[in-house]
C-alpha positions, 0 to 999 in steps of 0.5 A: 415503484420507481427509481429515479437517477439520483438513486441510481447516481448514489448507488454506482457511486457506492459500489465503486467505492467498495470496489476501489475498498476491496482493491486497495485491500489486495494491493496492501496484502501484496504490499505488505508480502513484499515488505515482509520479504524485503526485510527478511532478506535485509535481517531486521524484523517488520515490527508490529507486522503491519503496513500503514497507508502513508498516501496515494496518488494517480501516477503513469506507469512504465506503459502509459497506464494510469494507476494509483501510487501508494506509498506504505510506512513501516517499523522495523528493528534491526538490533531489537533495541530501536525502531527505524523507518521503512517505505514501501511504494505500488504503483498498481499491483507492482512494487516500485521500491522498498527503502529502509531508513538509515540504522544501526547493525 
């Protein structure tokens, strides 16, 4: 049996998609962590208790590193009564910022 280089192509191609799965996976937990923090020190509740991948992009870090940039969207609530919009943007494995959209008290 041989295994010609297509094969090869094909399954490094895999697994390097299922590694670059499993990172975005831990890079969400983390996103979503820090989200949840952020609006318990604001007082509003994280609706749903969930983070969704709004988009992504390969930006330059602080170090000149090249790192993935994902910006996460959210619900939350202030009041209980509406829902307003978050963002939650990593670039890598560290936050770059939380914004809330405007609501009411």
């Amino acid at each position: 049996m041989y295994i010609e280089m297509t094969d090869l192509v094909w399954l490094c191609l895999m697994m390097l998609t299922g590694y670059h799965w499993w990172r975005a996976q831990k890079v969400k937990e983390l996103a979503l962590r820090h989200t949840r923090r952020h609006c318990e020190e604001m007082e509003v509740q994280l609706l749903d208790d969930s983070i969704g991948l709004r988009g992504f992009w390969l930006k330059r870090d602080d170090s000149g590193q090249l790192r993935f940039w994902r910006s996460y969207n959210f619900e939350f609530t202030a009041t209980g009564d509406d829902r307003f919009q978050g963002r939650t943007i990593m670039l890598g494995e560290k936050l770059s910022t939380i914004q809330l959209g405007a609501y009411r008290i």
